[in-house]
HTML snippet that shows the backbone in 3Dmol.js (N, CA, C, O; Angstrom):
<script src="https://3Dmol.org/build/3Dmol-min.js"></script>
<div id="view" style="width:600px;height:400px;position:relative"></div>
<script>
const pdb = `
ATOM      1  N   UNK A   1       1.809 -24.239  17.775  1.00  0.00           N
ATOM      2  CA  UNK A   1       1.064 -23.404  16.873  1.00  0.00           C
ATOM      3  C   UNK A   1       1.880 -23.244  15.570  1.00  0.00           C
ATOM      4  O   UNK A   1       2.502 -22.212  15.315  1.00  0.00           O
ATOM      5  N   UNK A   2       1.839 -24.379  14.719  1.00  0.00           N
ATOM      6  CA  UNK A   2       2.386 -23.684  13.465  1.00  0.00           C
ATOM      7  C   UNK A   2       1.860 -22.669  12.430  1.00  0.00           C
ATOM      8  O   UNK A   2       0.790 -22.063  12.488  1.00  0.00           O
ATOM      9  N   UNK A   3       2.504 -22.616  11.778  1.00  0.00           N
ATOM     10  CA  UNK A   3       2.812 -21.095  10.707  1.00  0.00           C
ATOM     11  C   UNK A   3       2.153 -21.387   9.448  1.00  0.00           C
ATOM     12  O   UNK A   3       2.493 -22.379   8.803  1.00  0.00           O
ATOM     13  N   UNK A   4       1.346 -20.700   9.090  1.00  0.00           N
ATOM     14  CA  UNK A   4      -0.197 -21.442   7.927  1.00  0.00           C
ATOM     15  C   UNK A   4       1.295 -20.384   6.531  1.00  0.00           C
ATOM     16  O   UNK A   4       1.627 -19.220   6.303  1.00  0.00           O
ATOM     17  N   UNK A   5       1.560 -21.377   6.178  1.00  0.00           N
ATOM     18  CA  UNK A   5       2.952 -21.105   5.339  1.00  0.00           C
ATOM     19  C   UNK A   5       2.051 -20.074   3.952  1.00  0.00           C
ATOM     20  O   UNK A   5       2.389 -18.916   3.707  1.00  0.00           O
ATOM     21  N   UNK A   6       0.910 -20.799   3.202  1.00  0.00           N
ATOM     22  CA  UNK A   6       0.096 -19.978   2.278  1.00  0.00           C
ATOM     23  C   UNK A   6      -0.084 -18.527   2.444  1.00  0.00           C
ATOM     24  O   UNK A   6       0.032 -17.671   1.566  1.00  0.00           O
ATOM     25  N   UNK A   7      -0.445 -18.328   3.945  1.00  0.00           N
ATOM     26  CA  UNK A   7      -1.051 -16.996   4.556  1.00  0.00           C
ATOM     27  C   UNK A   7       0.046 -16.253   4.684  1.00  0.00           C
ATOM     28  O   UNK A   7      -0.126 -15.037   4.596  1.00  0.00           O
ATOM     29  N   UNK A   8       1.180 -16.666   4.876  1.00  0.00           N
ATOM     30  CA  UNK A   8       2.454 -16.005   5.322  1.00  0.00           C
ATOM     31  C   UNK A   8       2.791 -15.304   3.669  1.00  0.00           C
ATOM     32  O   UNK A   8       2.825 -14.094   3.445  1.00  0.00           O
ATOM     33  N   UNK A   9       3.039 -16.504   2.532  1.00  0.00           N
ATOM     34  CA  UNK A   9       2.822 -15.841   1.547  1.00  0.00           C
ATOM     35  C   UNK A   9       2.569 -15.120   0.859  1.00  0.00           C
ATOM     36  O   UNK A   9       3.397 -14.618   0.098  1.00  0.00           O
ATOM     37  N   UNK A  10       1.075 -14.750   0.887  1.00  0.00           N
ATOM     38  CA  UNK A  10      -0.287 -13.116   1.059  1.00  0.00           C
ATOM     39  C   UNK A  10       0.274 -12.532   1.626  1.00  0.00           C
ATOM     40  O   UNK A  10      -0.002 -11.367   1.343  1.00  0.00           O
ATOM     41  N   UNK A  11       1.005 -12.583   2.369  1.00  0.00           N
ATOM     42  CA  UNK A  11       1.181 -11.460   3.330  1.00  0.00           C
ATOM     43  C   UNK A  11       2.501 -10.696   3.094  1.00  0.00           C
ATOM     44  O   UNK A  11       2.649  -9.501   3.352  1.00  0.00           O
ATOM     45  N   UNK A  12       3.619 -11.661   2.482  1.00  0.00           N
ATOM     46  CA  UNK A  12       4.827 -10.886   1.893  1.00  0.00           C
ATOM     47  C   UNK A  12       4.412 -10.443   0.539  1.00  0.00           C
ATOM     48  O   UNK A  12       5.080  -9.649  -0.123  1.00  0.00           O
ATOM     49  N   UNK A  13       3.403 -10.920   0.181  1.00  0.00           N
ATOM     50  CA  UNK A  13       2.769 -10.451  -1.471  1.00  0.00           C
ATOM     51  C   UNK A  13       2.346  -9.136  -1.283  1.00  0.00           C
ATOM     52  O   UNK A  13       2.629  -8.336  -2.175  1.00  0.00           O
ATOM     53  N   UNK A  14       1.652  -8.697  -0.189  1.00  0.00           N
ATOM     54  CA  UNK A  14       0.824  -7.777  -0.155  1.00  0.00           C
ATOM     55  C   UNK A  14       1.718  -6.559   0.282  1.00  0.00           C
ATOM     56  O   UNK A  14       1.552  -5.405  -0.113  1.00  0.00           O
ATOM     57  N   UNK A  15       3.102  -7.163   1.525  1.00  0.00           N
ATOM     58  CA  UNK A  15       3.836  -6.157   1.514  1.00  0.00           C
ATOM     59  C   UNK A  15       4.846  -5.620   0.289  1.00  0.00           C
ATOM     60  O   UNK A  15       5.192  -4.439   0.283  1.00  0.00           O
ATOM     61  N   UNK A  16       5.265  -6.476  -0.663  1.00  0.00           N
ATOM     62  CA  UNK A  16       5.238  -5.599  -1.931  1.00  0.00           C
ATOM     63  C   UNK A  16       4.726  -4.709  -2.736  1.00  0.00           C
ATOM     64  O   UNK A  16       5.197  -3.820  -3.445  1.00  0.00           O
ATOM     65  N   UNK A  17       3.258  -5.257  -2.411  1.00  0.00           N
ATOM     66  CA  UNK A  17       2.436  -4.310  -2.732  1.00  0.00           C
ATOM     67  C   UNK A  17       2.391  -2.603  -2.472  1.00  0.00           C
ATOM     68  O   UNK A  17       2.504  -1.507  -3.020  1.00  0.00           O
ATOM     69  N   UNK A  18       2.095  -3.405  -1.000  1.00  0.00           N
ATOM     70  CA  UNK A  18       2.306  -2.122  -0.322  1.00  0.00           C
ATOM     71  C   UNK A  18       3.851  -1.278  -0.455  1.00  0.00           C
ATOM     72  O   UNK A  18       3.963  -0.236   0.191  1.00  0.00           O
ATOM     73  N   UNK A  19       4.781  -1.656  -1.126  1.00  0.00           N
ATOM     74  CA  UNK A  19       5.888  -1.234  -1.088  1.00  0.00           C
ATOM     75  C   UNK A  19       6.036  -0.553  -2.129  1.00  0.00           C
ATOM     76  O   UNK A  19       6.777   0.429  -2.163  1.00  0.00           O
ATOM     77  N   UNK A  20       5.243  -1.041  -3.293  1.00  0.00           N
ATOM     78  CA  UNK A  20       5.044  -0.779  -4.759  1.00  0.00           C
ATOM     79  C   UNK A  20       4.385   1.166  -4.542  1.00  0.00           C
ATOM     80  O   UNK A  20       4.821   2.184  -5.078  1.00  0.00           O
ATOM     81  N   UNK A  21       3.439   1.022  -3.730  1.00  0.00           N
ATOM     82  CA  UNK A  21       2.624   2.354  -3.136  1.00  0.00           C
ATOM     83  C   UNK A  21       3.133   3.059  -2.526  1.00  0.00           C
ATOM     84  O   UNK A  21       2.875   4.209  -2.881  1.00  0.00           O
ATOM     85  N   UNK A  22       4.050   2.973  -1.384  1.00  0.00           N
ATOM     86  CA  UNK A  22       5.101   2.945  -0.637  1.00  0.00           C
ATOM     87  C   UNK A  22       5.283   4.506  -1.720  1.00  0.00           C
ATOM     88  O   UNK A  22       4.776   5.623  -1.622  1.00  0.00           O
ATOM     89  N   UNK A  23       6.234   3.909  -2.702  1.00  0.00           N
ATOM     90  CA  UNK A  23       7.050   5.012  -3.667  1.00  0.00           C
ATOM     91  C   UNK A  23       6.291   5.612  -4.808  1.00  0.00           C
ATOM     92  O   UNK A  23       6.455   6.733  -5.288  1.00  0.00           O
ATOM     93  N   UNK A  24       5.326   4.573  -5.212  1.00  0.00           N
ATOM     94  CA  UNK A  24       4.667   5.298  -6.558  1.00  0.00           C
ATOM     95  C   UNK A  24       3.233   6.531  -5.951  1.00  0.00           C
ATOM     96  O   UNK A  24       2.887   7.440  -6.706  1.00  0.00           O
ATOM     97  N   UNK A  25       2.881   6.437  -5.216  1.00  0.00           N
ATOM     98  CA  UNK A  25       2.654   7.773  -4.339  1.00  0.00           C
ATOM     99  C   UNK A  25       3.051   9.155  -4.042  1.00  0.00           C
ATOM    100  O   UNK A  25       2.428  10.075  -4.573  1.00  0.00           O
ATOM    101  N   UNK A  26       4.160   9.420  -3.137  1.00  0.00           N
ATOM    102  CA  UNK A  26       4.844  10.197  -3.387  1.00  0.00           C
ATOM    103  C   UNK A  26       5.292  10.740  -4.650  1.00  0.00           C
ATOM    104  O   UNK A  26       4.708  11.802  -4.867  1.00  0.00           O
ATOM    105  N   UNK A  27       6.095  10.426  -5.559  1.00  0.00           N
ATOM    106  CA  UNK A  27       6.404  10.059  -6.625  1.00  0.00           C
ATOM    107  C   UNK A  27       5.569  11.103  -7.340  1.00  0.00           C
ATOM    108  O   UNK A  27       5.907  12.255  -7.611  1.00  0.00           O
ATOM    109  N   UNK A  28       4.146  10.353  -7.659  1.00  0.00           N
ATOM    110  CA  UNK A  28       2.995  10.952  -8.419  1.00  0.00           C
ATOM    111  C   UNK A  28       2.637  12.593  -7.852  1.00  0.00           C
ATOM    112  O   UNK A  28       2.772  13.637  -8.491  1.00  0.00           O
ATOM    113  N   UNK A  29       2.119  12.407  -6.384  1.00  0.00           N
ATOM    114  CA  UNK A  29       2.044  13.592  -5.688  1.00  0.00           C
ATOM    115  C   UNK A  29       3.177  14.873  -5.749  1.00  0.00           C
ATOM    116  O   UNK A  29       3.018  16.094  -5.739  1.00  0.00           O
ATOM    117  N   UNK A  30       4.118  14.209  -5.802  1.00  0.00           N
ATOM    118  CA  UNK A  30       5.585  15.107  -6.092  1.00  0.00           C
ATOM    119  C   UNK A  30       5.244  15.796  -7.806  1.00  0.00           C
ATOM    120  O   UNK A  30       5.144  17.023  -7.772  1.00  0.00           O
ATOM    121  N   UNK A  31       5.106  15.317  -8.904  1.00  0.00           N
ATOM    122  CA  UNK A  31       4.797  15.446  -9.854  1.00  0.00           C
ATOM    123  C   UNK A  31       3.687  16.371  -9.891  1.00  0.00           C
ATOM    124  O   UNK A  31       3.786  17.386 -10.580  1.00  0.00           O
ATOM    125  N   UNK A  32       2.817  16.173  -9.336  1.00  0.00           N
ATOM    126  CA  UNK A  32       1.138  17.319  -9.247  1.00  0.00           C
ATOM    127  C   UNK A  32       1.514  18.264  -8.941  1.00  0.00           C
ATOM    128  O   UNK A  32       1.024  19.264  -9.466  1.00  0.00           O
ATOM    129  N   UNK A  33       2.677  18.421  -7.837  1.00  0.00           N
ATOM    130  CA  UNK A  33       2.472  19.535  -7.036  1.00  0.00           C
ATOM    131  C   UNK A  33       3.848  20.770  -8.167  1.00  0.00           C
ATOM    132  O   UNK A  33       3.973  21.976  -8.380  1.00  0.00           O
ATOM    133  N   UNK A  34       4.400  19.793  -8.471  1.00  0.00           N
ATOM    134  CA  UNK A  34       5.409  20.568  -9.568  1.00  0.00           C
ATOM    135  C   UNK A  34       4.677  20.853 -10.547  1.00  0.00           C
ATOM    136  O   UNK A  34       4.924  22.035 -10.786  1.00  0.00           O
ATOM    137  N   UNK A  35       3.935  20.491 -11.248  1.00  0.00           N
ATOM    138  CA  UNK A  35       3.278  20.992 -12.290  1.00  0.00           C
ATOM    139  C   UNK A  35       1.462  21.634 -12.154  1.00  0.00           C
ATOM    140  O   UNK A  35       0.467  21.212 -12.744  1.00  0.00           O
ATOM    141  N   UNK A  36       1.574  22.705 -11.208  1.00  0.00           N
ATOM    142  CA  UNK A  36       0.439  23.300 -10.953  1.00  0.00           C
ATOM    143  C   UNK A  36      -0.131  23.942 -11.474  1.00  0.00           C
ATOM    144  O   UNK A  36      -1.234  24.259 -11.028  1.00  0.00           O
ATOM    145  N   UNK A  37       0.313  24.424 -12.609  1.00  0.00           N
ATOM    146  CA  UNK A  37      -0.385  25.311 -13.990  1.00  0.00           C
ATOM    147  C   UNK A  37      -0.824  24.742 -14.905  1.00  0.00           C
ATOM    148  O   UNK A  37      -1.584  25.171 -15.772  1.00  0.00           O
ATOM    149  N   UNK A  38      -0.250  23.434 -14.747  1.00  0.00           N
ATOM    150  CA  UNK A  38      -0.988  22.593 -16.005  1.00  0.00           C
ATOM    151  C   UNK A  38      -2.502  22.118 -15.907  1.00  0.00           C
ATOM    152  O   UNK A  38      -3.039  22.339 -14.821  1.00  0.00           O
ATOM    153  N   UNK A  39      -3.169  21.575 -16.763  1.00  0.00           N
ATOM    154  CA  UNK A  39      -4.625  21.544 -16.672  1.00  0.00           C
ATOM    155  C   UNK A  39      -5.128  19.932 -16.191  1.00  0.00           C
ATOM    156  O   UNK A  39      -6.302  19.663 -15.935  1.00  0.00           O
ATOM    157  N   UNK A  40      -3.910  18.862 -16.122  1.00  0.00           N
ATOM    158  CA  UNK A  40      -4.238  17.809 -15.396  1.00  0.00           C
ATOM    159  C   UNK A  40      -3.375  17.729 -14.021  1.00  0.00           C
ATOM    160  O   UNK A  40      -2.641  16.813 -13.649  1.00  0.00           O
ATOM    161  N   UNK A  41      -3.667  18.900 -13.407  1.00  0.00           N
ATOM    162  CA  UNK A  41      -3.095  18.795 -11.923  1.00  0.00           C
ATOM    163  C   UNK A  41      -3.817  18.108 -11.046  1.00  0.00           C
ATOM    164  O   UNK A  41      -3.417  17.078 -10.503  1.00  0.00           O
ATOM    165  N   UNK A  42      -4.985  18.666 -10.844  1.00  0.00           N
ATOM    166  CA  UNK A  42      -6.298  18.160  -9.777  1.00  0.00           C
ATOM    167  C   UNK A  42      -6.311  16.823 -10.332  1.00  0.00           C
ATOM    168  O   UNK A  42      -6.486  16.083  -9.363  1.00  0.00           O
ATOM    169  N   UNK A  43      -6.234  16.248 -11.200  1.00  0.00           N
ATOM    170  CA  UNK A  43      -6.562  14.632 -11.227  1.00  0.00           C
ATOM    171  C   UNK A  43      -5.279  13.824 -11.238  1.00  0.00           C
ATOM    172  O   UNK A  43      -5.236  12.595 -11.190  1.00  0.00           O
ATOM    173  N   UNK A  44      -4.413  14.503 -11.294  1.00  0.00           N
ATOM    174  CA  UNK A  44      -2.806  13.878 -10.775  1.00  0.00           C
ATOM    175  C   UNK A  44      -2.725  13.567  -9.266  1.00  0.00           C
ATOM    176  O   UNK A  44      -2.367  12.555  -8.663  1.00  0.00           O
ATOM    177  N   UNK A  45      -3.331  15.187  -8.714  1.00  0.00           N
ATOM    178  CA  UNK A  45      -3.033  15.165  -7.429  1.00  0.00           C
ATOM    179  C   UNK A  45      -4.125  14.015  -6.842  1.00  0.00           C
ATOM    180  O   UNK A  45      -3.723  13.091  -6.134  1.00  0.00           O
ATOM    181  N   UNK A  46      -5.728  14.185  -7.255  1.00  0.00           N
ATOM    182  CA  UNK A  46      -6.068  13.236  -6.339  1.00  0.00           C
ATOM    183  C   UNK A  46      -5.902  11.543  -6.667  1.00  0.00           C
ATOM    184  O   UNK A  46      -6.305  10.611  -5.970  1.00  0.00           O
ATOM    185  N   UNK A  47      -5.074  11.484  -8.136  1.00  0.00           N
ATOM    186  CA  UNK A  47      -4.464   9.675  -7.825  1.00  0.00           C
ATOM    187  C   UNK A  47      -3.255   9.113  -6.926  1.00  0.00           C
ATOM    188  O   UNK A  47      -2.957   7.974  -6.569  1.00  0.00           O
ATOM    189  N   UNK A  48      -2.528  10.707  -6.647  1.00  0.00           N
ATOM    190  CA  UNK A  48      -1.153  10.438  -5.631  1.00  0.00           C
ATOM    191  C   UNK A  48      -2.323  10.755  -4.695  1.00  0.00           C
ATOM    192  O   UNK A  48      -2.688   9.624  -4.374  1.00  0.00           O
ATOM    193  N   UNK A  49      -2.956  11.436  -4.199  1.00  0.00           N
ATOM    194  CA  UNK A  49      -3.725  11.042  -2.887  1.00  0.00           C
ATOM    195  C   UNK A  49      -4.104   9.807  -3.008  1.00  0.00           C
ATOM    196  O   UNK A  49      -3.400   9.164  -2.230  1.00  0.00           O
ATOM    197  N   UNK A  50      -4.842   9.096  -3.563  1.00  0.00           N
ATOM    198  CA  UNK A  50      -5.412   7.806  -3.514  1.00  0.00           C
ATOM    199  C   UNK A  50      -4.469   6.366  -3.283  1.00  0.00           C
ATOM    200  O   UNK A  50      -4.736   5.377  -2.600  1.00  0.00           O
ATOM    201  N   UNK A  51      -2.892   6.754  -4.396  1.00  0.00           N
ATOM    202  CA  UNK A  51      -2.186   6.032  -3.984  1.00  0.00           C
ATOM    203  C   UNK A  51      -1.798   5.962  -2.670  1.00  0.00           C
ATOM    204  O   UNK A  51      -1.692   4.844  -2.166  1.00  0.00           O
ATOM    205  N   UNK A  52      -1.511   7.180  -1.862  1.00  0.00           N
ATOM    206  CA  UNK A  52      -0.617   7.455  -0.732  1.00  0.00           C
ATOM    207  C   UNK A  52      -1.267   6.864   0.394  1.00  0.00           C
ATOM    208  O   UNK A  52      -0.545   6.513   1.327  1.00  0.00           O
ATOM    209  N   UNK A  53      -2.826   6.645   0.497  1.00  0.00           N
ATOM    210  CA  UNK A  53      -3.860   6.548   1.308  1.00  0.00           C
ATOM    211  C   UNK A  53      -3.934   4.887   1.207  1.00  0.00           C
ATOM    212  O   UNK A  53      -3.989   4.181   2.214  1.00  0.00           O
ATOM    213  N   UNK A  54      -3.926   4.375  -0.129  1.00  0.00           N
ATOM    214  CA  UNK A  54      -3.761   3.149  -0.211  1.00  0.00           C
ATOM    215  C   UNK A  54      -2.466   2.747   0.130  1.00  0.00           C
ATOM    216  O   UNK A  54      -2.578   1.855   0.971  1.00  0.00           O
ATOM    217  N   UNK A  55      -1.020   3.027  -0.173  1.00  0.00           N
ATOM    218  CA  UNK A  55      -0.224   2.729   1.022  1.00  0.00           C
ATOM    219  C   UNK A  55      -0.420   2.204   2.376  1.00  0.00           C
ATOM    220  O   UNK A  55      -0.232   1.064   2.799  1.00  0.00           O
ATOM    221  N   UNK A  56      -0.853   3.304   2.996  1.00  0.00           N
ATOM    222  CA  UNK A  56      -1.438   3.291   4.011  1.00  0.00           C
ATOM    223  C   UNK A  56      -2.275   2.236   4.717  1.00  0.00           C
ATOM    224  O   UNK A  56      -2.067   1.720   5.815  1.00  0.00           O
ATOM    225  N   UNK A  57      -3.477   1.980   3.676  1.00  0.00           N
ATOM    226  CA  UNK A  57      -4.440   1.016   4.133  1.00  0.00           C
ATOM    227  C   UNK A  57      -3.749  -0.203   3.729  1.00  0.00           C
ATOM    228  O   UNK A  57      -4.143  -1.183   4.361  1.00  0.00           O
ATOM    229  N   UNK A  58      -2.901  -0.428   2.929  1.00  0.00           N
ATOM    230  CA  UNK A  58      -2.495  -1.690   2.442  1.00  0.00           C
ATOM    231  C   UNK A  58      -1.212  -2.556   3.723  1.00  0.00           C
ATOM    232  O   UNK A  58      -1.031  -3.704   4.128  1.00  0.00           O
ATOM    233  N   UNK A  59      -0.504  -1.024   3.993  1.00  0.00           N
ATOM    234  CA  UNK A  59       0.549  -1.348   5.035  1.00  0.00           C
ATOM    235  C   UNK A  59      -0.247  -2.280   6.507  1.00  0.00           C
ATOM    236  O   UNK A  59       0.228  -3.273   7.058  1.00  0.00           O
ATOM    237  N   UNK A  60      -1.728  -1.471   6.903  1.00  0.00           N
ATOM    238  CA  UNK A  60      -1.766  -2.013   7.976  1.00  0.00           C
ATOM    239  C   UNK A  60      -2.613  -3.593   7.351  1.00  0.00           C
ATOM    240  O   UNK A  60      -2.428  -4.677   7.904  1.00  0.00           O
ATOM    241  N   UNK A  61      -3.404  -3.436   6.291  1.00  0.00           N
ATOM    242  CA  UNK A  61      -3.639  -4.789   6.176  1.00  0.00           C
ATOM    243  C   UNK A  61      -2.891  -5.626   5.599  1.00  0.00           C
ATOM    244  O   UNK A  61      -3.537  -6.623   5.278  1.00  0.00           O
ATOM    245  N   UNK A  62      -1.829  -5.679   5.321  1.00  0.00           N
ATOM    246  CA  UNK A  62      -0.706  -6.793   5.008  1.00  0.00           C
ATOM    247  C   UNK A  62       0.300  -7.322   6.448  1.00  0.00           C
ATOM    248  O   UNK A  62       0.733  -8.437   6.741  1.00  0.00           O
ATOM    249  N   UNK A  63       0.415  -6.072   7.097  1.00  0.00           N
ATOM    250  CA  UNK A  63       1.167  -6.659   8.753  1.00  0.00           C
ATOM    251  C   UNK A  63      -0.201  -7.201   9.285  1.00  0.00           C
ATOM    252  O   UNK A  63       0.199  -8.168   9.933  1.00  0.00           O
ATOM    253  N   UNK A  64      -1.846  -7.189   9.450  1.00  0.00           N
ATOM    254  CA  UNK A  64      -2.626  -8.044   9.748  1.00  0.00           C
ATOM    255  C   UNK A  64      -2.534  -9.481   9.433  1.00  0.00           C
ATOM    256  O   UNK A  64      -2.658 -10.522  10.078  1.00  0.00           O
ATOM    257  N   UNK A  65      -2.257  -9.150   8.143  1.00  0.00           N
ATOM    258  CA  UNK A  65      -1.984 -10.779   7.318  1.00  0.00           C
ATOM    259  C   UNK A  65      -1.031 -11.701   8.072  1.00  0.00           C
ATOM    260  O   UNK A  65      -1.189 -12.807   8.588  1.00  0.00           O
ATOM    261  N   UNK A  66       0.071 -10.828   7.955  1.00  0.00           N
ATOM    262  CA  UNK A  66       1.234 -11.363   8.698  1.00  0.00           C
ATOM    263  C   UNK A  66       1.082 -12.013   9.913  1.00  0.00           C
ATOM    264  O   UNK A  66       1.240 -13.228  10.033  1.00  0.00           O
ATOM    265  N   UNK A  67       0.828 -11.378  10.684  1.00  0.00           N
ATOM    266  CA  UNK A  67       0.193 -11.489  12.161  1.00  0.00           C
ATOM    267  C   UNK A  67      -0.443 -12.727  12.155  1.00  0.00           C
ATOM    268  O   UNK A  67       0.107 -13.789  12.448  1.00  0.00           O
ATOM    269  N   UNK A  68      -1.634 -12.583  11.811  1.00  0.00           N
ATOM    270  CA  UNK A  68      -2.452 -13.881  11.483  1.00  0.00           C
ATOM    271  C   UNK A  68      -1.447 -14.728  11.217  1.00  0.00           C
ATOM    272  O   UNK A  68      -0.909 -15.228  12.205  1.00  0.00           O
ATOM    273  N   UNK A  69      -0.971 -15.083   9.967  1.00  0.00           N
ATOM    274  CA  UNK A  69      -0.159 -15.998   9.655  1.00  0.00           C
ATOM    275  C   UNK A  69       0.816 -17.054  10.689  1.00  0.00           C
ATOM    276  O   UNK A  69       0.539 -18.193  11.063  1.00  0.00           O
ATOM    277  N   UNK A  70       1.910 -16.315  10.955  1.00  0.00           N
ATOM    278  CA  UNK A  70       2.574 -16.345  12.476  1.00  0.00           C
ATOM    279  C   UNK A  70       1.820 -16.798  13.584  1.00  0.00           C
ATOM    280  O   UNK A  70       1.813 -17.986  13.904  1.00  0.00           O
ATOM    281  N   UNK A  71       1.194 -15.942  14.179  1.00  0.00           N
ATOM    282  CA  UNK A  71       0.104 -16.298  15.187  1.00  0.00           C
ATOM    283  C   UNK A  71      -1.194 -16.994  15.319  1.00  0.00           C
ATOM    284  O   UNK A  71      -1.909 -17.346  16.257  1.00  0.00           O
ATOM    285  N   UNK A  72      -1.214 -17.032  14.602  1.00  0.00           N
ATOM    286  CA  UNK A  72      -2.588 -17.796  14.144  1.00  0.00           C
ATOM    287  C   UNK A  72      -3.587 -16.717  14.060  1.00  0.00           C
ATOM    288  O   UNK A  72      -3.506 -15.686  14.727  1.00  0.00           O
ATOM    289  N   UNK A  73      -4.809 -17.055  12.978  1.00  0.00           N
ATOM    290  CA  UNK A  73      -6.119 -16.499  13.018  1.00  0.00           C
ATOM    291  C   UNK A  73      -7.068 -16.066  13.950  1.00  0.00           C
ATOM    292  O   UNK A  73      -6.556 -15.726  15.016  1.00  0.00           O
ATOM    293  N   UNK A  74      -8.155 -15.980  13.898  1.00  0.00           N
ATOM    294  CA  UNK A  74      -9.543 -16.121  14.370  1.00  0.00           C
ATOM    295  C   UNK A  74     -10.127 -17.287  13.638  1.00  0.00           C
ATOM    296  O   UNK A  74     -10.216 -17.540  12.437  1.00  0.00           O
ATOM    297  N   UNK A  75     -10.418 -17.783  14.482  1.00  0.00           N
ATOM    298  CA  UNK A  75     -11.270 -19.407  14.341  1.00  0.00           C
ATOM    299  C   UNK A  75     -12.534 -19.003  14.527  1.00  0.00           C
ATOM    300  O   UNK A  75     -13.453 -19.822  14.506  1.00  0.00           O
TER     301      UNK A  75
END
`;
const viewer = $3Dmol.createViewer("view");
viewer.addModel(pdb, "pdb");
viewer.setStyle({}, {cartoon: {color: "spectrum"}});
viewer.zoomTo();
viewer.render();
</script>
């Protein structure tokens, strides 16, 4: 069973990605929550939600990628 080398690729691409979200998440959210009097809080806070969530969704679909890759697909 070899290793579809392209797919493996996507898949360390995507965990950068996801790594990129990883920190710029927090980060942002950390920022909202320090500056709560100001008048662009609520739309700070919900893009560090959105990032943090996309983390999230990105983490498990990039170790899918991976997986696949390594192991092979669905045919």
């Amino acid at each position: 069973m070899p290793t579809d080398k392209t797919l493996l690729l996507k898949g360390v691409k995507r965990l950068a990605y996801t790594l990129a979200l990883m920190f710029s998440g927090p980060i942002v959210l950390y920022q909202a929550f320090k500056n709560q009097d100001h008048p662009w809080y609520l739309p700070v806070l919900v893009v560090g939600g959105l990032l943090a969530l996309g983390a999230i969704a990105m983490g498990f679909y990039s170790i899918k990628t991976l997986v696949d890759a390594l192991f092979g697909g669905r045919k």
